[in-house]
N, C-alpha and C positions, 0 to 999 in steps of 0.2 A: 492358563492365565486369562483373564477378563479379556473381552476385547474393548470396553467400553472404558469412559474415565469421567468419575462421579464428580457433577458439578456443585461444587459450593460458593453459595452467595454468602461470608462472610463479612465481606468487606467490601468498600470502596476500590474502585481502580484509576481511579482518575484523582489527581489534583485539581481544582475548577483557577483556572483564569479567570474570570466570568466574575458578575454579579447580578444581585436583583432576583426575584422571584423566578422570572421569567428563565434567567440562565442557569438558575438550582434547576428549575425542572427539566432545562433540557440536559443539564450535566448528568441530571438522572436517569434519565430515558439513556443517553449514551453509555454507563454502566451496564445498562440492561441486557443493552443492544450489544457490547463486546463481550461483556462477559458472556454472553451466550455463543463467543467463538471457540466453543470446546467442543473436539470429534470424538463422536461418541461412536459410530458405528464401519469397521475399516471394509466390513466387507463390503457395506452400502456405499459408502468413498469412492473404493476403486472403480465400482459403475459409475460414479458423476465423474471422478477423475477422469477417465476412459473413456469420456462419452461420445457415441459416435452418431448426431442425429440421424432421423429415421428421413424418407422420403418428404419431400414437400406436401404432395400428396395424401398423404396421411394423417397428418393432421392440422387442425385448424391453424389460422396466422392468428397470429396476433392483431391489435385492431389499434390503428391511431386516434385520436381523439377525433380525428373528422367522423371516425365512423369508417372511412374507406382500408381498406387491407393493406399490411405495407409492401408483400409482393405484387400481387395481382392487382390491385383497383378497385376491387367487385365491393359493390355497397353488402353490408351488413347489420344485423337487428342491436348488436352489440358495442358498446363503445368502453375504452380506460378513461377513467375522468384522469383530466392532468393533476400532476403535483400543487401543493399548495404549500405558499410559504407560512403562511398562520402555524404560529403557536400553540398547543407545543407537537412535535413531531409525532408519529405514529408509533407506541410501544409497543411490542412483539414481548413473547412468553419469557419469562426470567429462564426457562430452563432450556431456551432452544438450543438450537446449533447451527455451524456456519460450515460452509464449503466454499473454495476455490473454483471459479467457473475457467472452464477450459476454452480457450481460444475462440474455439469453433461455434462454441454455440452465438456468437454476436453474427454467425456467417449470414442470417435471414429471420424473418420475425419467428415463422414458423419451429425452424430450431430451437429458438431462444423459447418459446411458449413450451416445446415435448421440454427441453433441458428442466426448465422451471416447475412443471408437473410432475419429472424425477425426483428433485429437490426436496419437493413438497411432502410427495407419497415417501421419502426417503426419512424424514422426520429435523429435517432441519427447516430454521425460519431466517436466517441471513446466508448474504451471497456476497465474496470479495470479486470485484471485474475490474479489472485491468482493462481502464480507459484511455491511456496514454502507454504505449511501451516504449521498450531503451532505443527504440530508434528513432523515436520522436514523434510516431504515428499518434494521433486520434483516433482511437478506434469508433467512434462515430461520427453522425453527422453533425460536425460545430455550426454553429449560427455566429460565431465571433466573425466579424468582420476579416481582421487584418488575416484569417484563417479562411476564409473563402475567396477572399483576392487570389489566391494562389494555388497551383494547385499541388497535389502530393500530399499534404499536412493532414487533411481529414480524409480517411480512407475507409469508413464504417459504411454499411448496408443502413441501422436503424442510429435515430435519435439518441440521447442522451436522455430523453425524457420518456421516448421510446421502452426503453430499458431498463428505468428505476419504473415505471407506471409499470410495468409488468412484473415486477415481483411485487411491486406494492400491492396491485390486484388482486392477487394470490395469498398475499397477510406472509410475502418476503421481505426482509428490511436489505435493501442494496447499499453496499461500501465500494466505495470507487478507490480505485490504487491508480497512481500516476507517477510515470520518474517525470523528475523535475530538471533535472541539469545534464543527464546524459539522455541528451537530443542530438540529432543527425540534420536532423531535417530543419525544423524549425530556426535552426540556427544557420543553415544554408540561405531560407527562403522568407526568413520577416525580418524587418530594419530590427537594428538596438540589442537581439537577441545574443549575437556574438562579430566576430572579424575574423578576418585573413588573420590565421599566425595561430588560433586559440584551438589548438589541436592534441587531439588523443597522440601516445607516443607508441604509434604504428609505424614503422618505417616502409616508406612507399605509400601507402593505402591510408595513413592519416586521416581523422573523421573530427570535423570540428564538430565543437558541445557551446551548449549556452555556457554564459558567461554569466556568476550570479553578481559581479558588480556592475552591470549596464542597468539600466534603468527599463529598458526594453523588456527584459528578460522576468523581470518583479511583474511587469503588467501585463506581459503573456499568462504567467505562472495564477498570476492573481484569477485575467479575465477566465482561463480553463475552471479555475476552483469555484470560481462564481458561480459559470457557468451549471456544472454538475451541482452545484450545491440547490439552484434553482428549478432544476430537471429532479432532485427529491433524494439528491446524495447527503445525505448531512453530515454522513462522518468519510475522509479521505487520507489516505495511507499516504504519503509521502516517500518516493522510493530513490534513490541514486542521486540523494542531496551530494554530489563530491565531485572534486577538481579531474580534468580531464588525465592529468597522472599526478602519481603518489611527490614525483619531487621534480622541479625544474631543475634545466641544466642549460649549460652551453649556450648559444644564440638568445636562449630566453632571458637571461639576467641581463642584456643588453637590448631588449626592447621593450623590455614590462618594468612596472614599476615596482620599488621594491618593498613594496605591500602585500602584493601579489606571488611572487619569487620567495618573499622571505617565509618561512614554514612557522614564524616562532608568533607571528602576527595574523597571514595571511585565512588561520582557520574563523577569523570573526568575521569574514566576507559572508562564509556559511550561514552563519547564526542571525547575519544583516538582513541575507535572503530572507531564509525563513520568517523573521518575526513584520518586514515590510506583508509578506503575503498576507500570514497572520493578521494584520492589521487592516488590510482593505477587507478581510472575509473576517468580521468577530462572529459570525454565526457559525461559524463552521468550525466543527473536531478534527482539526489535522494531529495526525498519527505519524510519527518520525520514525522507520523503517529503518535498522541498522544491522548490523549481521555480524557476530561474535566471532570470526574470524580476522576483522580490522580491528579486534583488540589485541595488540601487543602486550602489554601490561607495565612494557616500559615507559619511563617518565616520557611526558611529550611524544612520544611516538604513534598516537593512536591514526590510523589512516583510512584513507578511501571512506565508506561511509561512513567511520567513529568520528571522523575528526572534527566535523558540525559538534559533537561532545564536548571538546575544546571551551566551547562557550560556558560551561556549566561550571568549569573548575574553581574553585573558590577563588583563587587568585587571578583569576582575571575578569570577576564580577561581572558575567555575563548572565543571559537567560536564554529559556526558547519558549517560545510563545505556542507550546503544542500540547496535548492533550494524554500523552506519552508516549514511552519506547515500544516499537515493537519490534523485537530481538529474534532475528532469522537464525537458528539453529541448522545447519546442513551435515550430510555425511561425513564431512571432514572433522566435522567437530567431535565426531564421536569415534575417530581411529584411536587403536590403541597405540601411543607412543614403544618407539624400542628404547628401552634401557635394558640395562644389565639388573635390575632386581627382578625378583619372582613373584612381586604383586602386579596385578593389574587392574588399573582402577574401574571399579563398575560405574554401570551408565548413573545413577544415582550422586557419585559422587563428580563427574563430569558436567553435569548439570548443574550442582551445586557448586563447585568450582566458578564457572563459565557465568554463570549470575551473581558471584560475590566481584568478579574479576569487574564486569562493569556497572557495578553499584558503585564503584570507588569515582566512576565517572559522569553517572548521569543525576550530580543532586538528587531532587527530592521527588523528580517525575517518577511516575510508576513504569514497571519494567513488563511488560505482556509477550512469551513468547512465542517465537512463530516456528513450528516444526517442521522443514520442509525435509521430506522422507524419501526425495528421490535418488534412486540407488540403493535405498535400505531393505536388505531381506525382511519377509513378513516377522520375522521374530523377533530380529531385533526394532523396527516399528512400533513392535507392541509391548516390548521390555522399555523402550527410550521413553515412551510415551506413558508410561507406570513412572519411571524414575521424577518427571516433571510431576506428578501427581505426587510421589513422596515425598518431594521437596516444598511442596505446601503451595504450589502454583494452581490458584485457585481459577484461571482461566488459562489457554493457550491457544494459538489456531495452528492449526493443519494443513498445509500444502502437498499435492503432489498423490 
């Protein structure tokens, strides 16, 4: 079997929010730039997935716009010019491809510089980084204020701007991914973000989450998007838009309102989120991260991250002000069910299943999915990732 999966430019992937000249051509450049998140090569994957940088030593840092080195200090002949917000952004090849950067390479410039020369000699030209994780960390260094007041929030070695100039250097196009609502931290440590009481349902160990009705919590979410979007991110994944659990109980219907508590209302706080962010960043491609396992398929039931979906259903005349789905596929998705018949349905039809399942829920946004293959033997990897190709999925990315 191939190891690769033939990209076609058919079609549009995006519906544009947008107008005016100006925003046709970034909506196009954004087509470019995602649809180019198709893994073409798993052997080369597993080296970036895997990556284990080399000594410091070894190779060169990367250089901040001063010119000075971001580990050591030592002047240098080379400099990243900074990002620029002028129109219109930087296109990359229609035919590239994207990989998932692994943790570690944000651990020094140096790293992040070998990682990205992997990348490069690897034959891809985008890179997904995870700039915010589920615990609430910044994985760099924020210049937001109410984010340097304090400390714990920002815990990165390099810039934000650090980090997109350096694939940009290279002719890599950088996509930021951020969870938005499952914070730890930030919800701990800035006003307005959340309160006592607004907690994951841990017993004992409880971890409070922002709260996407505070007003705080819209203008953290916003100043972060900003942020990266001005550091040279311009398109950003949207990851763990969802309530701290699937359903209130007990003690909560007696201290929350019942907006909040009630399940049959409460999912337009989601969609309020989202479109307020949307609204302070119109420049910016947010990407709405959901994962085909919080589809139930029962009426009203959709949960955890589908339930921001809610907003779409025709009967409750809602929108999202994003730029589309992107539908995390995981091992689970792909177990065979026990019944008592003697069919079993192939990956192909699993696929097609799982994509018709939440069409019935996401209007007219386009559906982009995401394959995250951790856990999955090489074989079947490479059959799951053929079945998305037969089903006419003209783009997908690749995790793991």
């Amino acid at each position: 079997m191939a190891k690769g999966l033939k990209i076609r430019r058919s079609k549009n992937l995006y519906k544009r929010r947008k107008s005016g000249l100006r925003k046709i051509a970034e909506t196009g450049i954004l087509v470019v730039a995602v649809a180019g998140l198709v893994f073409v090569g798993y052997n080369v994957a597993d080296v970036l997935l895997n990556y284990e940088p080399p000594p410091d030593d070894e190779i060169p840092a990367i250089v901040e716009e001063t010119g000075v080195s971001a580990t050591d200090g030592v002047e240098t002949a080379v400099s990243i010019p900074p990002a620029s917000n002028d129109e219109p952004r930087i296109s990359f090849i229609s035919d590239g491809d994207a990989v998932y950067a692994p943790l570690n390479v944000l651990a020094s410039s140096t790293a992040l510089s070998s990682y990205l020369e992997t990348v490069k000699s690897g034959g891809f030209n985008s890179i997904v980084v995870e700039m915010k994780d589920d615990e609430g960390r910044l994985l760099y260094q924020s210049k937001i204020k109410k984010v340097t007041a304090v400390e714990g929030v920002s815990t990165g070695t390099l810039t934000a701007e650090q980090i997109a100039n350096a694939a940009l250097a290279v002719g890599i196009k950088p996509i930021a991914r951020i969870n938005t609502l499952k914070d730890h931290i930030a919800s701990e440590k800035i006003d307005d973000v959340s309160y006592f009481g607004w907690l994951d349902n841990v017993p004992g160990v409880g971890k409070r989450w922002a709260n996407p009705f505070l007003d705080g919590t819209v203008d953290y979410i916003s100043d972060v998007t900003a942020e990266l979007y001005k550091a040279g991110f311009s398109d950003i994944i949207f990851a763990n838009t969802i309530y701290p659990m699937q359903h209130f109980r007990g003690l909560d219907f007696e201290v929350l309102p019942d907006y909040i508590t009630d399940s049959s209302v409460r999912f337009s706080g989601l969609g309020e989120f989202v479109n307020k962010v949307a609204d302070k960043n119109p420049d910016v491609n947010i990407l709405l991260e959901v994962s085909l396992g919080c589809f139930s398929g029962d009426d009203g039931e959709l949960g955890r991250t589908a339930e921001v979906l809610r907003n779409l259903d025709s009967r409750n005349s809602g929108s999202l002000n994003v730029e589309a789905i992107i539908l995390t596929f995981t091992r689970d998705d792909f177990e065979v069910p026990v019944t008592n018949s003697r069919t079993v349905p192939s990956f192909d039809k699993m696929v097609k299943d799982g994509i018709s399942k939440v069409k019935s829920y996401s209007g007219d946004l386009e559906i982009i999915p995401l394959f995250d293959r951790d856990g999955l033997p090489d074989n079947e990897r490479d059959e799951i990732a053929e079945a998305f190709n037969k089903n006419g999925l003209d783009a997908i990315i690749i995790r793991n």
